[in-house]
C-alpha positions as a Markdown table, in Angstrom:
| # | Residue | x | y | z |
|---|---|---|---|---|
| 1 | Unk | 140.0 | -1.9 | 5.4 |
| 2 | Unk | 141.7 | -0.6 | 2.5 |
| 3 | Unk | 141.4 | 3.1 | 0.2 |
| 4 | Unk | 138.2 | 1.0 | -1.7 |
| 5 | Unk | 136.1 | 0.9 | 1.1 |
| 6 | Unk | 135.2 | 1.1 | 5.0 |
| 7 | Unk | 134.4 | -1.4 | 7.4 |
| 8 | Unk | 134.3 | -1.5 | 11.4 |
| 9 | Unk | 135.9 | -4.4 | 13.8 |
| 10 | Unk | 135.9 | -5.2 | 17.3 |
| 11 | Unk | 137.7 | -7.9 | 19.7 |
| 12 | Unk | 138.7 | -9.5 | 23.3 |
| 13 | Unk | 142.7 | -10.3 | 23.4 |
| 14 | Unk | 143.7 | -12.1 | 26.4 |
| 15 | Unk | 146.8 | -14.5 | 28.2 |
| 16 | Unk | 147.7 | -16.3 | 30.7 |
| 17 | Unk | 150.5 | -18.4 | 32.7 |
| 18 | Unk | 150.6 | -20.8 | 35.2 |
| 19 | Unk | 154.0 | -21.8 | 37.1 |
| 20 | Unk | 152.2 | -25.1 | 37.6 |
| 21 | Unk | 155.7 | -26.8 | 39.3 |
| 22 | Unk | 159.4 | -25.5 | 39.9 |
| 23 | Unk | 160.5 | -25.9 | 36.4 |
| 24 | Unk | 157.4 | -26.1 | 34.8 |
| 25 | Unk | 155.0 | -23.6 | 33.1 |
| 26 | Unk | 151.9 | -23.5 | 31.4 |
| 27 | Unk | 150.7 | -20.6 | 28.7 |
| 28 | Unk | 147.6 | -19.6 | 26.7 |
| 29 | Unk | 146.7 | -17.1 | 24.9 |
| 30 | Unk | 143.3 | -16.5 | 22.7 |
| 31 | Unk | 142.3 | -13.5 | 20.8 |
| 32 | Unk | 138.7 | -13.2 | 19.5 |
| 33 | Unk | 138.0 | -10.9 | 16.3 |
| 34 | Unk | 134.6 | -9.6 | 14.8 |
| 35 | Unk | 135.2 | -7.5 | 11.5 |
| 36 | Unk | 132.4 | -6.3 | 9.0 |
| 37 | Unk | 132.7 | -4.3 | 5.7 |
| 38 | Unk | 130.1 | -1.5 | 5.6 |
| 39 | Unk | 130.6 | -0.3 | 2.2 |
| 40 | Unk | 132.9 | -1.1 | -1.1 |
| 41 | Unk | 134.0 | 0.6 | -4.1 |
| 42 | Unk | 133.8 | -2.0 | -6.2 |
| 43 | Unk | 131.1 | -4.7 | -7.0 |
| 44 | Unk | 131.5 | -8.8 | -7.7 |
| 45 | Unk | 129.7 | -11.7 | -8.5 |
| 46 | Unk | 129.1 | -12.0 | -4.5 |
| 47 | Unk | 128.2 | -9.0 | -2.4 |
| 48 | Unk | 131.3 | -7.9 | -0.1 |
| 49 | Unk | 129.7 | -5.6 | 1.8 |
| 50 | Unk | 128.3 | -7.2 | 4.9 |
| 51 | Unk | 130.7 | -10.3 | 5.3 |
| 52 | Unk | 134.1 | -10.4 | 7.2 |
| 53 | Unk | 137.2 | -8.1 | 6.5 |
| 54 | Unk | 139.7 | -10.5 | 4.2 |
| 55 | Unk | 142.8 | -11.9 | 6.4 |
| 56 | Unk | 140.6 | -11.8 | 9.6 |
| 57 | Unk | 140.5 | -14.8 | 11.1 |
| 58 | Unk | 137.6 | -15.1 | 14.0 |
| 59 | Unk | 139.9 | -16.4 | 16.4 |
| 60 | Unk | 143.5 | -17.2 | 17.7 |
| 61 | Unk | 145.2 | -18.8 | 19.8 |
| 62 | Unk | 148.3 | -20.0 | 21.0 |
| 63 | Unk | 148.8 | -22.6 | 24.0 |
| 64 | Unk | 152.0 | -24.4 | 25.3 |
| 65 | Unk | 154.3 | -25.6 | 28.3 |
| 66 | Unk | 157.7 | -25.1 | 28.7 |
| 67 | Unk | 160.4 | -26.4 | 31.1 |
| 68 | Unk | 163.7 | -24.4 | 32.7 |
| 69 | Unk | 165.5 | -25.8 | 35.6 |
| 70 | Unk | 168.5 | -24.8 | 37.7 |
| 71 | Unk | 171.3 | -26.6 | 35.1 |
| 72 | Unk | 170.2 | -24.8 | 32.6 |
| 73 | Unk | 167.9 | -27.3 | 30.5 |
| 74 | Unk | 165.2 | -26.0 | 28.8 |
| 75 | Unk | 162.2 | -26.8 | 26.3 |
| 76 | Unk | 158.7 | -25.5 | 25.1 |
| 77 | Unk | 156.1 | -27.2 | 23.6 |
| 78 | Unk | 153.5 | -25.2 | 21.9 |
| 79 | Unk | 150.5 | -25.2 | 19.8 |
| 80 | Unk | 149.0 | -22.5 | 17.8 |
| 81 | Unk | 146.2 | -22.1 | 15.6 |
| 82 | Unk | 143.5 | -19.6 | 13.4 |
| 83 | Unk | 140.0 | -19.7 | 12.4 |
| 84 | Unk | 139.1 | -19.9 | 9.0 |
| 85 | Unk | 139.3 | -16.4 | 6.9 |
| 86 | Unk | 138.4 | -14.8 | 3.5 |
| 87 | Unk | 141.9 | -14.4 | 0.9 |
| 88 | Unk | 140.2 | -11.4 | -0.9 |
| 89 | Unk | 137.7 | -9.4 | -1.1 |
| 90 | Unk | 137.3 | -9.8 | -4.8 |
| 91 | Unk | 135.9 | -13.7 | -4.6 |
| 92 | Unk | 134.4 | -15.4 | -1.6 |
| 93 | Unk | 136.9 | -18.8 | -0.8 |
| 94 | Unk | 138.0 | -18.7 | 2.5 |
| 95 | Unk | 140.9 | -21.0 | 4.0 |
| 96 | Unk | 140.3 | -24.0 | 6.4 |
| 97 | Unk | 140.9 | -23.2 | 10.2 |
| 98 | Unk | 144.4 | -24.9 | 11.1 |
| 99 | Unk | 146.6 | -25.7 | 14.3 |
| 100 | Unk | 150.8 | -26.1 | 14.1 |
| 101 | Unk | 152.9 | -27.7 | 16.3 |
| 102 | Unk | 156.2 | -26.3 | 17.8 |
| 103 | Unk | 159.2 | -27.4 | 19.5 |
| 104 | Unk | 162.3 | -26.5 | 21.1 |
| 105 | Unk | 165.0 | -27.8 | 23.1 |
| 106 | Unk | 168.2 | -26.7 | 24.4 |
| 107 | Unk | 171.1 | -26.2 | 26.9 |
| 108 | Unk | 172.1 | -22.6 | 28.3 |
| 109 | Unk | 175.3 | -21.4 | 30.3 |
| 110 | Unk | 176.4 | -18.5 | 31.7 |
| 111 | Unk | 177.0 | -17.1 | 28.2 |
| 112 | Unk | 176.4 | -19.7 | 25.9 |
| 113 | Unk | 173.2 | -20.9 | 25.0 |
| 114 | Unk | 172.6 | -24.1 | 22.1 |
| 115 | Unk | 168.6 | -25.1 | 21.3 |
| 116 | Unk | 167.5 | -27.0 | 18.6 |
| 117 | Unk | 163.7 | -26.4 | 17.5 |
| 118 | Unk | 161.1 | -27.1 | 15.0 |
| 119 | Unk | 158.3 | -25.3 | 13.3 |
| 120 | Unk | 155.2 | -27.5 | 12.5 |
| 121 | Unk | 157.0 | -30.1 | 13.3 |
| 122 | Unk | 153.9 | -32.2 | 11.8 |
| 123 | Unk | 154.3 | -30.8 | 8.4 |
| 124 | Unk | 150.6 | -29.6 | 8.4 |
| 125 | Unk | 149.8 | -28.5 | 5.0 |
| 126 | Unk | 147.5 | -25.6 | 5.2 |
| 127 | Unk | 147.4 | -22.3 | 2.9 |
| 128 | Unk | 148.1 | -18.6 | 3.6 |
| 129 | Unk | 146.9 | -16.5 | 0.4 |
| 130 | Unk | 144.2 | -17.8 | -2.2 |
| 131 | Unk | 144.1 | -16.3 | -6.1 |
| 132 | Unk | 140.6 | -16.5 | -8.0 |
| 133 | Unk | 141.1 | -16.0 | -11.4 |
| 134 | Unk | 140.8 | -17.6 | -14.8 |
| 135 | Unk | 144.5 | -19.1 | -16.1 |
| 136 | Unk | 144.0 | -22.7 | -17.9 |
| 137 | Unk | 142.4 | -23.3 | -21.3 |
| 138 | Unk | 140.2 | -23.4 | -23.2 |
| 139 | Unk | 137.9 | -21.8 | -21.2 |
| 140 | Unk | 139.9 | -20.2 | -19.1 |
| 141 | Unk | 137.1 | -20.9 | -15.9 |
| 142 | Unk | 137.8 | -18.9 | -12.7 |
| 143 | Unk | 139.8 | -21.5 | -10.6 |
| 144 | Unk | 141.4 | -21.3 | -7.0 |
| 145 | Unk | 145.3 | -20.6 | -6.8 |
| 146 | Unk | 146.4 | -21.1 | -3.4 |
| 147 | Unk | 149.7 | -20.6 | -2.1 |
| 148 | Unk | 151.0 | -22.9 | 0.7 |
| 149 | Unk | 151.8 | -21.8 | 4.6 |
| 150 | Unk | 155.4 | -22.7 | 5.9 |
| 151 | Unk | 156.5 | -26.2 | 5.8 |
| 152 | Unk | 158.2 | -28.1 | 8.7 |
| 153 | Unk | 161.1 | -26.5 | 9.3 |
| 154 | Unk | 164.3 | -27.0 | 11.6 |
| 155 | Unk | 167.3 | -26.0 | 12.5 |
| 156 | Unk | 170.3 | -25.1 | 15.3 |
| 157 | Unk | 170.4 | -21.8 | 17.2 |
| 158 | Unk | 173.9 | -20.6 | 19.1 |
| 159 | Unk | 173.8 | -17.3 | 20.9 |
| 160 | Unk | 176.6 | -16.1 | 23.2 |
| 161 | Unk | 176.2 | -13.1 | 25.8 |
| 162 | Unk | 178.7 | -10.6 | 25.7 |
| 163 | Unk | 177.7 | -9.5 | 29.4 |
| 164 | Unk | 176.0 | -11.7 | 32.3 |
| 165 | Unk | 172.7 | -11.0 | 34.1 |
| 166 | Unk | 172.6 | -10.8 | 37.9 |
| 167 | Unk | 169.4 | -10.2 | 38.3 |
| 168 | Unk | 166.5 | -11.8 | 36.5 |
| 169 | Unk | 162.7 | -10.1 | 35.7 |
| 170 | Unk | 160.3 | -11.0 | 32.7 |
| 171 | Unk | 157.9 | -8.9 | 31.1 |
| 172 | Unk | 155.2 | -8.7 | 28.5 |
| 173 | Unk | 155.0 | -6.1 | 25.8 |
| 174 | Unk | 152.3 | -5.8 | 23.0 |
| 175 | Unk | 152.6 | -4.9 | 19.5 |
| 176 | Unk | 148.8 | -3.5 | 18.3 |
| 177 | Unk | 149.7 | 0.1 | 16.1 |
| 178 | Unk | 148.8 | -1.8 | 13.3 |
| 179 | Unk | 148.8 | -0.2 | 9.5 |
| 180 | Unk | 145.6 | -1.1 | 7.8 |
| 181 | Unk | 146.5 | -0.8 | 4.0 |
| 182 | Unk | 147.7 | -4.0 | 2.6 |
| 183 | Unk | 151.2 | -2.0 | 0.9 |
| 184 | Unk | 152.2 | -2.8 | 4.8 |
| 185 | Unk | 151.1 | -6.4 | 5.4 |
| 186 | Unk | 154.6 | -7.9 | 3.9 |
| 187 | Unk | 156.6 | -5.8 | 6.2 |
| 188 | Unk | 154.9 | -6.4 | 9.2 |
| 189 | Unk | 154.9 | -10.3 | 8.2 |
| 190 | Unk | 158.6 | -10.2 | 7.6 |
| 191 | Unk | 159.4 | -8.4 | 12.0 |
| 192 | Unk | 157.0 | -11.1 | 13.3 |
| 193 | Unk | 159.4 | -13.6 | 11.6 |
| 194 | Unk | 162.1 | -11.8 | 12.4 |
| 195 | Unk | 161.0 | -11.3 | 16.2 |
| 196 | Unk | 160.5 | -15.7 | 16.3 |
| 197 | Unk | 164.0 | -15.8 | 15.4 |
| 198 | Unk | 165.0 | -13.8 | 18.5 |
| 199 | Unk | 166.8 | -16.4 | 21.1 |
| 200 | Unk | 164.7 | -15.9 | 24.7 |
| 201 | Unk | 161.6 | -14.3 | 22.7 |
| 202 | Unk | 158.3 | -15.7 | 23.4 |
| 203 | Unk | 156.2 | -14.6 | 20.3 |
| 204 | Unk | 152.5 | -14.9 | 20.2 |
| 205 | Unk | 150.7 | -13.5 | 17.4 |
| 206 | Unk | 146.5 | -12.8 | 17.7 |
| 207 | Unk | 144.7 | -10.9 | 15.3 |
| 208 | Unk | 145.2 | -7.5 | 17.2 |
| 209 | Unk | 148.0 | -7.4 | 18.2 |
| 210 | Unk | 151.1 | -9.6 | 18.7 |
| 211 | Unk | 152.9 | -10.3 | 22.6 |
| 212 | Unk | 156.7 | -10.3 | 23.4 |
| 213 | Unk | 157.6 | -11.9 | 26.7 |
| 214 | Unk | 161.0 | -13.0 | 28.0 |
| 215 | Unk | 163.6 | -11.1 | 29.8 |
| 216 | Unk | 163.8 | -7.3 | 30.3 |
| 217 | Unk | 166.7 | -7.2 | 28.4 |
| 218 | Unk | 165.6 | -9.2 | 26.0 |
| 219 | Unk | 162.1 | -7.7 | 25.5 |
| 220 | Unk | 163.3 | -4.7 | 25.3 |
């Protein structure tokens, strides 16, 4: 889990898709975690060893339709959601489980492509990171600091193509080498965005690993 202590975890990680109609498709994907800390350097007012690793969420999921047809109109729908986890080992709140809704739309040509899309497009308010600590007097009591997830967020995407496919074939690829110490955790955060940003990219992040599909060329 980290250089303080030791822990063991185990999970299932699996996806699907349906091409339910000629333009249409339906995806899913759900990853299941089960994480336990076996031992602890340190000791708190609650016992850590024994409960759930900190940023483990039981579950994940992502589910979602999109559409493509032969005039190049596109959209996706999606939904996507965790379980409730510890912030820290050092206290014992955990955040609430939460779901977020995304969009996109858009137009593609040969080379050309224009989508507009939106990220929670709700503007659920739910909370990444969670800070236990006495800061307020007189007493300065121990009192949750939580820091808020992403907002709604929007925006217009243009990509041109400097060359023209002929031929078409998706793929899958999964992410999963992932560094344990927390040093690492802002990097990694800062691809996945980077990957969502990526025009033809389907992105779906589960607590072992995180799935690519799209185009070859693009996937790759």
């Amino acid at each position: 889990i980290t250089s303080n202590g030791a822990g063991h975890s185990y999970g299932l990680e699996t996806s699907a898709s349906w091409q339910f109609a000629d333009n249409w498709q339906l995806f899913g994907a759900l990853g299941l975690l089960k994480s336990e800390v076996d031992k602890y350097k340190f000791e708190f007012d609650e016992p850590v060893v024994g409960r759930e690793f900190a940023h483990a969420p039981p579950y994940t999921f992502n589910v979602g339709t999109s559409y493509r047809d032969g005039n190049g109109w596109m959209g996706r729908l999606d939904v996507v959601g965790k379980g409730a986890f510890y912030y820290d080992y050092s206290h014992s709140n955990k955040s609430e489980s939460y779901q977020l809704v995304n969009l996109k739309l858009g137009k593609e040509w040969e080379r050309w492509g224009v989508y507009a899309w939106g990220r929670n497009i709700f503007d659920k308010e739910y909370f990444t990171r969670g800070f236990y600590f006495g800061n307020e007097p007189p007493a300065f009591d121990n009192k949750l600091y939580t820091k808020y997830g992403d907002p709604r967020t929007y925006g217009v995407t243009a990509k041109y193509s400097f060359w023209i496919r002929n031929k078409t074939m998706r793929i899958t690829a999964d992410m999963s080498m992932y560094p344990l110490a927390d040093e690492y955790k802002p990097a990694i955060i800062s691809f996945i965005k980077e990957l969502h940003e990526v025009e033809g990219l389907e992105v779906v992040t589960n607590q072992l690993s995180t799935q690519m599909r799209g185009e070859f060329e693009v996937v790759t």
